[in-house]
C-alpha positions, -999 to 999 in steps of 0.1 A, spaced: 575 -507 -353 576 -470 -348 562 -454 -312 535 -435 -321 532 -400 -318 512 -384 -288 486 -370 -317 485 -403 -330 481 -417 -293 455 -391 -286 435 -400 -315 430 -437 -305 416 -423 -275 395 -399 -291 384 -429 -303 378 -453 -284 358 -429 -264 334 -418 -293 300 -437 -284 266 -438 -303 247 -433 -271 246 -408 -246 274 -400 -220 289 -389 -191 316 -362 -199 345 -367 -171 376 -348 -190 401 -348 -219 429 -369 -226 463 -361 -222 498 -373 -238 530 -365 -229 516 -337 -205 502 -320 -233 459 -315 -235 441 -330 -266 407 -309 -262 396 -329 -292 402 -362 -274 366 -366 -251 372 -390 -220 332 -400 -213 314 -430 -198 284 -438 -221 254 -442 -201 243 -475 -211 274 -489 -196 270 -474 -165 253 -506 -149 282 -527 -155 294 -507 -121 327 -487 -116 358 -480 -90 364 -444 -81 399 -445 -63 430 -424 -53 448 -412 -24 432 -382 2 427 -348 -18 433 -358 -54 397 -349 -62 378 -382 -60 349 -358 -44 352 -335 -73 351 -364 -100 316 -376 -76 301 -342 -81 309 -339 -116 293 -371 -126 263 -368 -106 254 -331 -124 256 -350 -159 238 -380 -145 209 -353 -133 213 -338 -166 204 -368 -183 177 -378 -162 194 -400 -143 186 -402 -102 218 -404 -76 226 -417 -45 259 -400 -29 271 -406 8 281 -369 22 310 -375 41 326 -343 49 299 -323 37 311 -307 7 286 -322 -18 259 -300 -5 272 -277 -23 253 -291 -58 227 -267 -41 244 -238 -49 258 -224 -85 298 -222 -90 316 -188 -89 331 -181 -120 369 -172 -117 400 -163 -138 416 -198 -128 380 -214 -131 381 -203 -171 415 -208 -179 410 -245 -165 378 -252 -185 394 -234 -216 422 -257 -213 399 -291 -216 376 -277 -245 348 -273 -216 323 -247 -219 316 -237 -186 290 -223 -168 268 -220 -130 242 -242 -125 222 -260 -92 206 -293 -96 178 -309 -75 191 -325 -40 171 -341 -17 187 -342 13 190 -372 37 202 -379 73 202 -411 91 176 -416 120 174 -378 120 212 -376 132 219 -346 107 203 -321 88 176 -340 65 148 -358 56 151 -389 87 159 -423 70 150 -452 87 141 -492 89 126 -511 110 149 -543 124 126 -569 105 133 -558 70 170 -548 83 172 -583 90 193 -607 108 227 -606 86 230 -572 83 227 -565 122 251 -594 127 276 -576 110 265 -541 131 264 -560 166 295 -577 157 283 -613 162 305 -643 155 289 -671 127 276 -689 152 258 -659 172 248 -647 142 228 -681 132 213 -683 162 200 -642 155 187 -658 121 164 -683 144 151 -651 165 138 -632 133 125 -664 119 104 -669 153 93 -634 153 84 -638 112 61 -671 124 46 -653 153 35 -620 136 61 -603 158 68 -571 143 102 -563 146 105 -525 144 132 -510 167 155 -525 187 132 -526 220 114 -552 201 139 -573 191 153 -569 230 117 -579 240 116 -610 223 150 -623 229 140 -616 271 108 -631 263 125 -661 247 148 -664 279 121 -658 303 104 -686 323 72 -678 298 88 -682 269 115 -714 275 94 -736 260 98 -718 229 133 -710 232 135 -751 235 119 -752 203 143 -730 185 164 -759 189 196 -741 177 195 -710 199 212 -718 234 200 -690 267 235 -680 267 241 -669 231 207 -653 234 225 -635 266 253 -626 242 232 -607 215 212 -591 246 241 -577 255 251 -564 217 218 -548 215 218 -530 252 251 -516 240 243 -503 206 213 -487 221 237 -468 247 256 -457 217 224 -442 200 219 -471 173 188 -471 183 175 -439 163 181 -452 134 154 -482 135 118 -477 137 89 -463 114 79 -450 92 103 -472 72 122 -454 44 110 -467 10 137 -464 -13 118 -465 -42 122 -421 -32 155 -425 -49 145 -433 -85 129 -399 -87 131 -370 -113 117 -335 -114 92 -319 -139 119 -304 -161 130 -341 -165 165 -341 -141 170 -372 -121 172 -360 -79 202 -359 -66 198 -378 -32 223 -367 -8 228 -385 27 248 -367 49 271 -385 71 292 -363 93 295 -385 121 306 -416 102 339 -420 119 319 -427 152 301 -452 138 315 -464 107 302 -499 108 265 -489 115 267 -462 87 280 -484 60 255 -511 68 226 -495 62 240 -478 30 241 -519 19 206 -523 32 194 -494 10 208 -511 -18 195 -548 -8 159 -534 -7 168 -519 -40 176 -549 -51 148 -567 -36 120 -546 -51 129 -534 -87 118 -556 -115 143 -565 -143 148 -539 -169 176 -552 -189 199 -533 -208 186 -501 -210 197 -466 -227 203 -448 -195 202 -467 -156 178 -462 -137 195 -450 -102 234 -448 -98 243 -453 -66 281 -444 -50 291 -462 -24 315 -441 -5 343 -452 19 337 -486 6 366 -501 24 344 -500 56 320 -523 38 342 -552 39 365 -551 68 356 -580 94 331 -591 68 315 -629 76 316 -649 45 277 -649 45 281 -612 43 306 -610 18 287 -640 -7 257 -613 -4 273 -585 -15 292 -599 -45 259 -619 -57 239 -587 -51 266 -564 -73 265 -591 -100 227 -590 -101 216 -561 -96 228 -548 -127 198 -562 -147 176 -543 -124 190 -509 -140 209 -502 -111 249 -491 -114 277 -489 -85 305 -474 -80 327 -476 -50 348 -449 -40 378 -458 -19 414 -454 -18 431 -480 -32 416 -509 -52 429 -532 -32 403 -522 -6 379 -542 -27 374 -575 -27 388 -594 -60 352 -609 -61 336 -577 -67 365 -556 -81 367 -577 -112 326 -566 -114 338 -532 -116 340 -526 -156 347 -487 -153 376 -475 -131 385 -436 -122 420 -437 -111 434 -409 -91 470 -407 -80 483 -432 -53 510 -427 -28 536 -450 -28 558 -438 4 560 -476 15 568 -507 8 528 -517 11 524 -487 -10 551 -495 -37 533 -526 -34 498 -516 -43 505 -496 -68 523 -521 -87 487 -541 -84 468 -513 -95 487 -506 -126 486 -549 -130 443 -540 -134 445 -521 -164 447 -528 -201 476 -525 -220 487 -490 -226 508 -465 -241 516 -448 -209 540 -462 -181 510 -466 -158 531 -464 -126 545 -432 -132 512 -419 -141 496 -433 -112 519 -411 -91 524 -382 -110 486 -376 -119 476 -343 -104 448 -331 -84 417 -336 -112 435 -357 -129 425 -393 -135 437 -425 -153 405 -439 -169 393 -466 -188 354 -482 -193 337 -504 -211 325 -491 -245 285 -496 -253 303 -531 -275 314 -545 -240 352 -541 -246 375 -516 -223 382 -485 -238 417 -474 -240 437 -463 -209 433 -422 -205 457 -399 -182 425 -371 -179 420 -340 -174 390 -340 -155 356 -314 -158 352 -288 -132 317 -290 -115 292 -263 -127 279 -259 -93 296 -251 -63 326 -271 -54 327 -271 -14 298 -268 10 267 -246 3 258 -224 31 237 -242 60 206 -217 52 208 -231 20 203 -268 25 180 -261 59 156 -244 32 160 -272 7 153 -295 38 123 -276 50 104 -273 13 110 -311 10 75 -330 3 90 -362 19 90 -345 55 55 -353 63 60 -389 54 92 -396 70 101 -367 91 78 -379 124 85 -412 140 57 -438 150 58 -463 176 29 -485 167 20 -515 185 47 -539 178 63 -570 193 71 -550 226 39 -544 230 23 -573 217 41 -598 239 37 -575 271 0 -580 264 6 -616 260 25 -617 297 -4 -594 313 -28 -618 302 -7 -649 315 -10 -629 346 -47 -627 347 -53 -659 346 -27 -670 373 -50 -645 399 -81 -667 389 -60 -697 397 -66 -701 437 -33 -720 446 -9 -715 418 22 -701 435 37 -678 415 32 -644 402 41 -645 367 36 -599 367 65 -604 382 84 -622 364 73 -603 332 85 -572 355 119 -588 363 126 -599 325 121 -560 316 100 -572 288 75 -541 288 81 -506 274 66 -489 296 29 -469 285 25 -438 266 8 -421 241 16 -436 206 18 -412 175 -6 -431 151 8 -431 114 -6 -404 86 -22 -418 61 -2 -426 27 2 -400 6 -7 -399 -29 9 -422 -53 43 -408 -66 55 -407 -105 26 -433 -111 35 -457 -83 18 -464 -54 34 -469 -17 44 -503 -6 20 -520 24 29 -517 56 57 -540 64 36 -552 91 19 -574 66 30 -606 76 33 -646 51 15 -674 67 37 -698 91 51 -719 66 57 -757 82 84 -765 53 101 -732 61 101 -747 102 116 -779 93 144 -758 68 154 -732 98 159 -764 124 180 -782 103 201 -760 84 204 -732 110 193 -703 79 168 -687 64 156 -693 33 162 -667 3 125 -669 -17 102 -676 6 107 -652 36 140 -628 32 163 -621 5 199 -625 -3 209 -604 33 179 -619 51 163 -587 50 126 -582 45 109 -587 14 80 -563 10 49 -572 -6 32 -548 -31 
């Protein structure tokens, strides 16, 4: 048979790539290193749930390719989620400068080019950054997520599933990391070893061990990032009046400090997601796209627990409206169990300068469909915004492979100026909900109430011996008093919703749920947490 023509090829991929639906625009094919302007490289919206893979080496424009579909996704009333690494997404706050290379690079792909903003809400965790604070109290956190951030072993971390399940039967609310400290002393203090007895599976020196984790992730400042109010993350699936979805932006400019704690709590934003939105099927257009950045960080070290959770959550959360993409260097930094979830891949160039890297790239080009194009050579000779693409077309079959020429952003590509995002910070309407934090009375205080009444009636007792104040004193179970900032009341409901109760609301002690936790050692999914043991809410 004949070898096609590159017009030829570039008309199967004009193509494949023609959808009835809406789309996401990311470039123009080319062939032979020659542009097809009429051959369109999209993503059609409807598909964007089936989740995607944004890869490539460091500087071949993965950020770009972010930026550029989160505009189009805004455009179409779609709301983001984007992990701010290095900063340079804030600049979707500020229109693009047009320039001679600008035009003769948006010529070249048949794009029609021209400034825009779009609306960011800006994010920073625990108030480390500039943004609207995001944070969550430890009970909803739950106890497999701050395994994973205090580095427990299986073992530790089962016995940390029987803490939260004590603190869930006593009405123990778990809201920063004091409390969870207090309870674990109380547990190992001569008031509360009757009850540590109980736990049956939690020993006093494993309870010593995750003491320990906790004291240090405090000293690292961990701590700022638990406590209320609680983020709801229901802020994410917003749009404006003019019908754009918000572009929620977390800034993360200290992630190489903590890279563990940082990446967990992106994976607890998208748990509670997943806990909380109803099933919406397949849908025209998502209902929040969410980029998981760094992604590799998700999975190093991960418990098989931890790893079960994310590919079942990634599978399911689909029918919830919700799409993911991970962005990360190779694919190979993603697990096989989720990476064959990923239906839509955005390839930029790999290195191969080593043997490991001769031998990834030989997998990567193994992932896609059969092409026209030697796929190794254009995996290494792809230029900065340029991609190898394929998705899944609205029929549920892979389109065919495309070397693109990627879009330019229409707004700015690199940082806006801080004034700029300090203003957009300061008009934000979510500062008076989230931007003061409230230490209500909570299991600290709660069980140092508990020990001052032990202590009360020990002075009543003429001959008892033995001054439990003191004990309580030498546990270090108390915080200390203070004035507490009492909680505003909600505000009004947003886009037809109204806000979640207080996570403080609390199930009844449930015996079956007693007998589970003894003998298996886990929480159950249903009736208290979810797939990551973190708090269910209750609407």
């Amino acid at each position: 048979m004949a070898e096609k023509s590159a017009a030829e090829r570039a008309e199967n991929i004009r193509t494949g790539y023609t959808f009835d639906g809406g789309s996401v625009r990311l470039g123009t094919a080319m062939v032979d290193g020659e542009v097809f302007p009429e051959a369109a490289v999209a993503l059609p919206l409807r598909m964007m749930n089936r989740h995607g893979l944004i890869a490539g080496a460091t500087g071949t424009g993965k950020t770009i390719t972010l930026q550029l579909m989160a505009e189009q996704l805004s455009e179409a009333g779609v709301p983001t989620f984007l992990a701010d690494i290095k900063g340079d997404l804030t600049g979707l706050s500020t229109p693009g400068e047009a320039s001679e290379k600008l035009a003769a690079r948006t010529r070249n792909v048949g794009m029609d080019w021209s400034p825009a903003t779009y609306p960011v809400e800006y994010f920073s965790l625990g108030g480390a950054g500039t943004g609207v604070p995001i944070r969550a109290t430890v009970t909803s956190f739950g106890p497999l997520l701050l395994s994973r951030v205090l580095g427990l072993n299986e073992t530790q971390e089962a016995s940390l599933m029987l803490v939260f399940h004590y603190a869930d039967q006593k009405n123990l609310e778990l809201d920063d990391l004091k409390d969870l400290r207090a309870v674990i002393q109380y547990l190992t203090s001569d008031e509360g070893k009757d009850e540590l007895a109980d736990l049956g599976g939690l020993s006093k020196a494993t309870a010593g061990v995750i003491l320990r984790s906790l004291v240090t992730l405090e000293t690292q400042g961990g701590d700022q990032f638990f406590g209320t109010p609680e983020f709801d993350t229901a802020e994410l699936l917003r749009t404006v009046e003019d019908g754009r979805g918000v572009i929620s932006c977390l800034e993360l400019p200290t992630l190489l400090r903590q890279p563990l704690l940082f990446s967990t709590f992106l994976i607890w934003l998208l748990a509670d997601l997943f806990e909380e939105l109803p099933e919406v099927g397949d849908a025209e257009k998502p209902e929040l796209v969410f980029f998981l950045d760094e992604a590799h960080l998700l999975f190093e070290d991960a418990s098989k627990a931890f790893m079960d959770s994310i590919t079942t959550t990634v599978r399911l959360i689909r029918s919830k409206g919700v799409g993911v993409f991970f962005i990360t260097q190779t694919p190979q930094d993603v697990p096989a169990e989720v990476l064959g979830q990923l239906a839509n891949r955005v390839q930029h160039a790999l290195r191969a300068f080593t043997p490991d890297d001769a031998k990834a790239l030989k997998a990567t080009a193994s992932t896609f469909p059969l092409s026209d194009y030697d796929l190794e050579e254009a995996l290494t000779a792809a230029g900065t915004g340029e991609a190898i693409v394929t998705v899944m077309n609205e029929t549920g079959s892979p389109t065919p492979v495309a070397w693109t020429r990627l879009w330019s952003p229409r707004s700015r590509m690199g940082a806006s100026e801080e004034a700029v995002v300090e203003q957009a910070v300061a008009a934000s309407g979510l500062l008076e909900e989230y931007g003061t934090v409230v230490d209500r009375a909570s299991a600290s205080e709660k069980l140092d109430g508990r020990e001052q009444d032990q202590a009360g009636r020990a002075e009543q007792q003429p001959n008892h011996g033995r001054d439990r104040q003191t004990d309580s004193a030498e546990s270090g179970t108390g915080r200390g008093s203070g004035e507490r900032t009492t909680r505003p009341a909600g505000r009004a409901a947003r886009n037809g919703s109204g806000r979640r109760p207080s996570t403080s609301t609390r199930r009844q002690d449930n015996p079956i749920m007693d007998v589970a936790v003894q003998v298996a050692g886990v929480l159950g999914k249903e009736l208290v947490r979810g797939l990551f043991g973190t708090r269910r809410r209750r609407r």
